[in-house]
TORZALO-854101 format. One record per residue (C-alpha): chain; residue number from 1; x, y, z; residue in one letter. Coordinates in steps of 0.1 Angstrom, whole numbers, plus 5000, padded with zeros to 4 digits. Each point is the difference from the previous one (the first is absolute). Example, Ala and Ser with C-alpha at 12.3 -4.5 7.8 and 13.67 -1.06 7.14 Angstrom:
# residues 2
+------+-----+------+------+------+------+
! unit ! pos !    u !    v !    w ! code !
+------+-----+------+------+------+------+
!    A !   1 ! 5123 ! 4955 ! 5078 !    a !
!    A !   2 ! 5014 ! 5034 ! 4993 !    s !
+------+-----+------+------+------+------+
This chain:
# residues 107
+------+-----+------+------+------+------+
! unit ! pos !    u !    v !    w ! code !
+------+-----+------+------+------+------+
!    A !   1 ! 5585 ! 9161 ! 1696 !    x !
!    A !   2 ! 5026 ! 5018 ! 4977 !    x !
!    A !   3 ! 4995 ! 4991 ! 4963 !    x !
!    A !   4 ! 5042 ! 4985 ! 4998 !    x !
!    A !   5 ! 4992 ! 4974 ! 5028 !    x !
!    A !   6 ! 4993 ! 4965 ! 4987 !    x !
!    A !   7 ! 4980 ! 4980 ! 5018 !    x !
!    A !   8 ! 5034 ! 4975 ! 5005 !    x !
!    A !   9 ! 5014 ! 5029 ! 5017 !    x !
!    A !  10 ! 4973 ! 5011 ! 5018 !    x !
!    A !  11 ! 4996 ! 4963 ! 5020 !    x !
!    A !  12 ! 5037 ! 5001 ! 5005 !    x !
!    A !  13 ! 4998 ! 5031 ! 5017 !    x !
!    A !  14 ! 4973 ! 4988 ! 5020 !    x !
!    A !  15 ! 5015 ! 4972 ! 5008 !    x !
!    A !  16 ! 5032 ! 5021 ! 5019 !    x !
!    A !  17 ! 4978 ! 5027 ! 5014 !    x !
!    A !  18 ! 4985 ! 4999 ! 5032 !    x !
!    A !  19 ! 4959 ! 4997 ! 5006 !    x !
!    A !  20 ! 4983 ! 5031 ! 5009 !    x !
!    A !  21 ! 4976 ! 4998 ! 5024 !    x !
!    A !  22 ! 4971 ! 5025 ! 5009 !    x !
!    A !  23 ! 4982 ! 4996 ! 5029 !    x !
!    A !  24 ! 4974 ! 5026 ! 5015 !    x !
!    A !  25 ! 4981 ! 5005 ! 5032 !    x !
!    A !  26 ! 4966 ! 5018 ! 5008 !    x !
!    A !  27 ! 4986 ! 5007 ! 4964 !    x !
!    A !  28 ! 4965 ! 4998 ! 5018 !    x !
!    A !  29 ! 5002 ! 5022 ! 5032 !    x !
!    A !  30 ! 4972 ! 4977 ! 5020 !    x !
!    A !  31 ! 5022 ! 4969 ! 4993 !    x !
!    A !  32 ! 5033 ! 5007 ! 5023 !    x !
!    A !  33 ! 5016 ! 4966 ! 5004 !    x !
!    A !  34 ! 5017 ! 5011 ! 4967 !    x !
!    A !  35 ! 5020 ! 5032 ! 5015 !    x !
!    A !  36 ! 5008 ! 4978 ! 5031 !    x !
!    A !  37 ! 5017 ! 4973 ! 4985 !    x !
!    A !  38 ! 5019 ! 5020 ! 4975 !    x !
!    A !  39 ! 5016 ! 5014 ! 5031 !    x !
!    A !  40 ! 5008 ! 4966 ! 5012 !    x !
!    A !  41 ! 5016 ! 4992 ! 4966 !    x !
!    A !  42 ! 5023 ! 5026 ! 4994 !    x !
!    A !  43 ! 5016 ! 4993 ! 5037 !    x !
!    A !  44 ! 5003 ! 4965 ! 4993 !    x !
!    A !  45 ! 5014 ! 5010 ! 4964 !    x !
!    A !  46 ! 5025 ! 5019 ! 5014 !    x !
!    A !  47 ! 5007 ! 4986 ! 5034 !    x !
!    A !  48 ! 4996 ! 4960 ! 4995 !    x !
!    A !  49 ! 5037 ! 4976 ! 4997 !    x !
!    A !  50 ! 4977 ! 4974 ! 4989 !    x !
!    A !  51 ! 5017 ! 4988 ! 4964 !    x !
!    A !  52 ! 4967 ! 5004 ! 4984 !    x !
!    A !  53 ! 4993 ! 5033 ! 5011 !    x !
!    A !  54 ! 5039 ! 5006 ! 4990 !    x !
!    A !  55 ! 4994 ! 4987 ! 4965 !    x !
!    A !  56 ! 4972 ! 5018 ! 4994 !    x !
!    A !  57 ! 5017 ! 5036 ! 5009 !    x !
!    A !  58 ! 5029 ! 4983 ! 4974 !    x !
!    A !  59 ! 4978 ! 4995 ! 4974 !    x !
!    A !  60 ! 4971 ! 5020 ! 4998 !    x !
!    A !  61 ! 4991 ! 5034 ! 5002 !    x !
!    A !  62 ! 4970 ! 5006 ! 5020 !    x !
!    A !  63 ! 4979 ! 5028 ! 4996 !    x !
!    A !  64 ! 4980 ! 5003 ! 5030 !    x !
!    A !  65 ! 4971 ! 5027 ! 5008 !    x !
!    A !  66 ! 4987 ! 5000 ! 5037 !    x !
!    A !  67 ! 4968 ! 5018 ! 4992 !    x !
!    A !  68 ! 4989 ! 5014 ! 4964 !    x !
!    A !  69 ! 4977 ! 5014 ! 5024 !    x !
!    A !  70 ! 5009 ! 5015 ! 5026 !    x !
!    A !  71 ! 4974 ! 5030 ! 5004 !    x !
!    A !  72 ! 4972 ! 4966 ! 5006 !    x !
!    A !  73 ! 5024 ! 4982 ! 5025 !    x !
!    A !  74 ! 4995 ! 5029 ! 5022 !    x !
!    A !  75 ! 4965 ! 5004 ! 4994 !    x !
!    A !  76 ! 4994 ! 4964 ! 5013 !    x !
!    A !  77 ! 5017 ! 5009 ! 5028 !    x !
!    A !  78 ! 4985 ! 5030 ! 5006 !    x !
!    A !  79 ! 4971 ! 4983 ! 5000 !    x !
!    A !  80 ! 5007 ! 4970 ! 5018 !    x !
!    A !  81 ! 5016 ! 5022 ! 5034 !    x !
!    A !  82 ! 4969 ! 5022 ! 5002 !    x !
!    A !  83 ! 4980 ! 4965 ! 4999 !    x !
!    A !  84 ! 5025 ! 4977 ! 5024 !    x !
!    A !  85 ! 4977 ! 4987 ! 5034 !    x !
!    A !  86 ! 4968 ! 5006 ! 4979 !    x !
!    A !  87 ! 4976 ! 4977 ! 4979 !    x !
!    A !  88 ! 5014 ! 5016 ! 4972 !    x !
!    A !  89 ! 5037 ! 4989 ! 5006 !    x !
!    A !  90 ! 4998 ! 4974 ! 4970 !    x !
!    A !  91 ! 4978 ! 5016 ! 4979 !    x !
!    A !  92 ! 5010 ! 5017 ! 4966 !    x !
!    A !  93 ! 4993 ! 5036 ! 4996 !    x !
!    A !  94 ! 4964 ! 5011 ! 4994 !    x !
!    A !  95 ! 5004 ! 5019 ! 4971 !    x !
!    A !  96 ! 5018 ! 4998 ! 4966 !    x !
!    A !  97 ! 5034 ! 5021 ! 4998 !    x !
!    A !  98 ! 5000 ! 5007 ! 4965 !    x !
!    A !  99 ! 4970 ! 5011 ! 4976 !    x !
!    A ! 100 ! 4993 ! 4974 ! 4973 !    x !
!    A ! 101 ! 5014 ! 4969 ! 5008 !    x !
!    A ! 102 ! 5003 ! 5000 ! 5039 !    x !
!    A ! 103 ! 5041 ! 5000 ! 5001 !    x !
!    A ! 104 ! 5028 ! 5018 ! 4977 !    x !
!    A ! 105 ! 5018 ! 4977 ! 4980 !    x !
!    A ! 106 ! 5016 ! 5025 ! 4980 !    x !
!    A ! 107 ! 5034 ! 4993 ! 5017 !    x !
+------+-----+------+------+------+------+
């Protein structure tokens, strides 16, 4: 915060600004509700007439990631079409995907 601002000035400006919002999707590639429903969110963000959807797009700036990880969504996949009709259709995949810790979170 910039040495000249006071901290009066700082809630005032809060106080007229709008609320950022960050929302992301699919950090973990194995958990993919999070990529699906950012997909959901967005339409509804941009689509809806409801007056709170409407408000929100007046009054906050959403910063919305579908999937910080995308290269896993497809993975899953991958893993789950070569497995559909099988025993294996709900199973997770039977090894780890990345060397020390099982998954990247370096996103």
């Amino acid at each position: 915060h910039p040495a000249e601002l006071t901290d009066e000035a700082a809630r005032a400006l809060a106080v007229r600004g709008k609320a950022i919002v960050d929302v992301n999707g699919g950090l973990h590639a194995s958990e993919v509700a999070g990529a699906q429903h950012t997909i959901q969110l967005a339409y509804e963000l941009v689509t809806s007439e409801e007056p709170r959807v409407a408000a929100i797009r007046e009054n906050v700036i959403t910063v919305l990631w579908p999937s910080l990880n995308p290269d896993g969504q497809t993975m899953i996949a991958d893993w789950y079409s070569s497995n559909v009709g099988t025993p294996f259709e709900v199973a997770p995949m039977p090894w780890l995907y990345q060397k020390y810790i099982g998954h990247d979170n370096n996103r």
